[in-house]
C-alpha positions in Angstrom: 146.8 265.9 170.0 148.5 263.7 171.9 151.9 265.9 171.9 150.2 269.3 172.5 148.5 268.4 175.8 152.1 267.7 176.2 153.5 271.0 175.8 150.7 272.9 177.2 151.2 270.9 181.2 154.9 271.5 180.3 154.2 275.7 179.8 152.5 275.5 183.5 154.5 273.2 185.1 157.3 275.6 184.5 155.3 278.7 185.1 154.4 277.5 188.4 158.2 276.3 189.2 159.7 279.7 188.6 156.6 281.5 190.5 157.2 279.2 193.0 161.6 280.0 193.3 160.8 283.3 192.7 158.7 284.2 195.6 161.3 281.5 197.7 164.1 284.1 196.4 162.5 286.6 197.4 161.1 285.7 201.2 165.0 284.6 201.5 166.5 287.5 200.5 164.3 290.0 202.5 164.5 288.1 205.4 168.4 288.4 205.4 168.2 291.8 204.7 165.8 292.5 207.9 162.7 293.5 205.6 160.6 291.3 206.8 161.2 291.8 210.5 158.8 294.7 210.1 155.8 292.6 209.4 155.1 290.1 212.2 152.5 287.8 210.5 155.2 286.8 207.5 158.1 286.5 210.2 156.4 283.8 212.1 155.1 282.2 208.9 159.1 281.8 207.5 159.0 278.0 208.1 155.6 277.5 207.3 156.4 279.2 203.7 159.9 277.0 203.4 158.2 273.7 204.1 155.8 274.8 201.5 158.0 276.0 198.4 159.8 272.5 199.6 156.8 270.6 199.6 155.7 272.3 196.1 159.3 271.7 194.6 159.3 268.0 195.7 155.5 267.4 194.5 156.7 269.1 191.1 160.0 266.4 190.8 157.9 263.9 191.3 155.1 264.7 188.6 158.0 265.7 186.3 159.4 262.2 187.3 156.0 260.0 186.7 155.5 263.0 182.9 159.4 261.2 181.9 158.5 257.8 182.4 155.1 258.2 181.1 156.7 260.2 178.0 159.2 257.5 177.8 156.4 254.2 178.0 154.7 256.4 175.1 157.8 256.4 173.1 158.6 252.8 173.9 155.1 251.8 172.7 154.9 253.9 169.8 158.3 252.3 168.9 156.9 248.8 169.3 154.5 249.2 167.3 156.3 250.7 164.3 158.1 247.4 164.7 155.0 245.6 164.6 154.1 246.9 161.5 157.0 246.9 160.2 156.9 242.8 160.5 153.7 242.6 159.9 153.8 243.7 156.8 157.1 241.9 155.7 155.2 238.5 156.9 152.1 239.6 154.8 154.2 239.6 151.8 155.6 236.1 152.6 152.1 234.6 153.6 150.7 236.2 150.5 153.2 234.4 148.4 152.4 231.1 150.3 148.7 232.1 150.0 146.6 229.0 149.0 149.4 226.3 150.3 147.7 223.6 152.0 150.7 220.7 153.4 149.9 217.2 155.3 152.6 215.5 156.7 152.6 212.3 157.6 154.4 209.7 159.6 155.1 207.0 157.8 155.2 205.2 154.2 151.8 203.4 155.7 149.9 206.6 156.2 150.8 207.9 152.8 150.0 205.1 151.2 146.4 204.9 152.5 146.1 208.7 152.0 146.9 208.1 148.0 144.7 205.0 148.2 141.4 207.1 148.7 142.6 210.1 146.7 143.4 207.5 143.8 139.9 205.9 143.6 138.2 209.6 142.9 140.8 211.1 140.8 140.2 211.7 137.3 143.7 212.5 135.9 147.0 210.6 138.0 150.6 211.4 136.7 152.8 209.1 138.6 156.3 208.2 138.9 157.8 205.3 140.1 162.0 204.8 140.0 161.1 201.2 141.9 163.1 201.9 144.9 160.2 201.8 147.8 159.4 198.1 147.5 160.6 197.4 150.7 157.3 199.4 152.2 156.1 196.0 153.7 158.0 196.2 157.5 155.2 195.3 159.8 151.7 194.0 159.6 150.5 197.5 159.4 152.7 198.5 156.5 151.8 195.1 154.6 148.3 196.0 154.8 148.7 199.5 153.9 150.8 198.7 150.9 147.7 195.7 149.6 145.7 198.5 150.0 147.6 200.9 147.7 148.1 198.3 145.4 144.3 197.4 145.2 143.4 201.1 144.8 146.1 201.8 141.8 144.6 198.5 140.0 140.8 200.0 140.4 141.7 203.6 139.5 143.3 202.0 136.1 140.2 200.3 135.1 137.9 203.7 136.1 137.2 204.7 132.5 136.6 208.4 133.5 140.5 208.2 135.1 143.6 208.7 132.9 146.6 207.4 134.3 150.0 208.2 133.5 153.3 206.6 134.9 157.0 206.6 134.4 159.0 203.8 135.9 162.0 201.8 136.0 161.9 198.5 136.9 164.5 197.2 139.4 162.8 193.8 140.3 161.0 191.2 138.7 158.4 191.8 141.4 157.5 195.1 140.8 157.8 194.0 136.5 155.0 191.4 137.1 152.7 194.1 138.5 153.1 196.1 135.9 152.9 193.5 133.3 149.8 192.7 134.9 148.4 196.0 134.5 149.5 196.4 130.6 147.6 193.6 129.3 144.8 194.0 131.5 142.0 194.5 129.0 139.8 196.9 131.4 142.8 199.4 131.8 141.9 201.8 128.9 142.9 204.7 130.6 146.1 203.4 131.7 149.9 204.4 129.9 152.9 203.1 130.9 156.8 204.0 130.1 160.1 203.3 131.5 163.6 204.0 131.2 166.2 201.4 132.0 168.5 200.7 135.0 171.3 201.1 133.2 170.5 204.7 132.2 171.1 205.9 135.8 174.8 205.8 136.6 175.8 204.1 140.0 176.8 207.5 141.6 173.9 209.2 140.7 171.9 210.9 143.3 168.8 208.8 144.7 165.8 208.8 142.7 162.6 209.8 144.5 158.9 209.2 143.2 156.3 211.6 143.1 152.1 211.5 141.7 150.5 214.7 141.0 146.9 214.2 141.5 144.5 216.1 139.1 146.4 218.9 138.2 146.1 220.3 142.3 147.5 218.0 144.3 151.3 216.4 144.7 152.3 213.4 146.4 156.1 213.7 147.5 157.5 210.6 149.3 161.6 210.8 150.5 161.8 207.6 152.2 165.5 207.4 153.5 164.6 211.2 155.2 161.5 210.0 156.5 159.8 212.5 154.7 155.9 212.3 153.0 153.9 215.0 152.3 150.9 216.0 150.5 150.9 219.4 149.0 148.0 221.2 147.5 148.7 224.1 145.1 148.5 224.5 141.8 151.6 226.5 140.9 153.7 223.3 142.8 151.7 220.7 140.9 152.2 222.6 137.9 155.9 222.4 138.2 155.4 218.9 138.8 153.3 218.3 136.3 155.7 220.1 134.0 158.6 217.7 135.7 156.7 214.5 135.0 155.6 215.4 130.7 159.7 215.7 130.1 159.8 212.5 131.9 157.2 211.3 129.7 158.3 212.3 126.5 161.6 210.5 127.1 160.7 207.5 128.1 160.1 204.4 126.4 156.5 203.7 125.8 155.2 200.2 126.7 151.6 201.0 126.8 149.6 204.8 125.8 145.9 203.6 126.8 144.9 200.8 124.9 147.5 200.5 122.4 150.4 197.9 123.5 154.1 198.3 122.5 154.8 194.5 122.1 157.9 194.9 121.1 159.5 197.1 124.3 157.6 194.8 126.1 158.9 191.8 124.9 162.3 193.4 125.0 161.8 193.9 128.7 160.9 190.1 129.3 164.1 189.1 127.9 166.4 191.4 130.2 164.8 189.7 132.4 165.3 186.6 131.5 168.7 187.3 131.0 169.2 187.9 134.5 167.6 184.8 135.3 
């Protein structure tokens, strides 16, 4: 519609410019050939009519001029926003593929840990792993109190009976192997399995191990403590994968405890590597 109001002001603007230089044409010509000597009234009108064909011609330029630019802002705009669409709908298709990602970030090991503490007290299903590398949480008062508090809420959730928890770990100290020793024969932890893989296993060049929990099937726990990186993501295709991550862990792990049934014998065998290091 648009385009053929267009063309219709350019048909009269250009029948009105040739009118216009052809009547100019004209007056000029008969008045160098003396025609126009015989009528009086057009003679002494001569620079009346010039400063009017000028004044027409100049008005004309300048509505032709303003017609460009506005032809041009048109273009410009119509241009923008093919663009615009054009990105919009390649960032649809990204956020559609993100659709349903929920992140937290937090800033420290302390915040995390008191973010897991309240998620690990409702949870009814907790797959965690724990390569025994982040005991050194405890840096200020804050972080000591933060990491009691996690502590506290892992050793309720593991006597909830409506929570099953899972964890792979390796144990690197005698502290952290006291905890969970703690934890295996404690009599109210029915829901509670535990299995481990030795030190020994991991090479010395091997690239750093980094723990994860995936909380109900929906929610992952991701700490990367020498990046300064914690995050909670909520999605079920990413807790999935971790979920998927943690059951080969799982399956190839020694078993020290699968709820209430006690593997005395890894057990014991874990006390006396201990000892032996004594």
């Amino acid at each position: 519609m648009k385009s053929e109001s267009t063309n219709i002001r350019t048909k009269i603007e250009c029948v009105l410019v040739f009118s216009t230089a052809g009547v100019s044409i004209f007056i000029a010509v008969a008045d160098l050939l003396g025609i126009l000597d015989a009528n009086s009234w057009i003679a002494q009108r001569l620079p009346s009519l010039t400063l009017l064909a000028v004044g027409f011609i100049a008005s004309y330029l300048i509505l032709e001029r303003r017609g460009k630019i506005s032809d041009i802002g048109d273009t410009l705009e119509n241009r923008s926003q093919e663009i615009l669409k054009t990105l919009s709908d390649s960032s649809s298709h990204i956020i559609k593929s993100l659709d349903g990602v929920e992140v937290v970030t937090f800033n420290s090991n302390a915040e995390l840990a008191r973010y897991a503490s309240k998620k690990y007290c409702v949870a009814n299903q907790i797959e965690d792993v724990t390569w025994g590398e982040a005991t050194t949480l405890a840096r200020s008062r804050e972080d000591i109190e933060a990491y009691n508090e996690y502590q506290r809420a892992i050793s309720t959730a593991i006597r909830n009976r409506r929570t099953i928890w899972r964890e792979v770990a390796m144990f690197r100290s005698l502290q952290h192997w006291e905890r969970e020793k703690v934890r295996i024969f404690d009599e109210e932890s029915a829901g509670y399995s535990i299995a481990y893989y030795k030190a020994s296993a991991i090479l010395p060049d091997a690239p750093r191990l980094e723990g994860f929990a995936v909380i109900d099937n929906k929610e992952v726990l991701v700490a990367l403590s020498g990046k300064s990186v914690w995050l909670s993501i909520k999605h079920p295709d990413i807790a999935r994968y971790f979920s998927g991550y943690f059951e080969d862990l799982w399956q190839n792990a020694i078993k020290l405890k699968i709820a209430d049934k006690i593997n005395a014998e890894e057990v014991e065998q874990v006390e006396v590597e201990f000892k032996a290091q004594k």
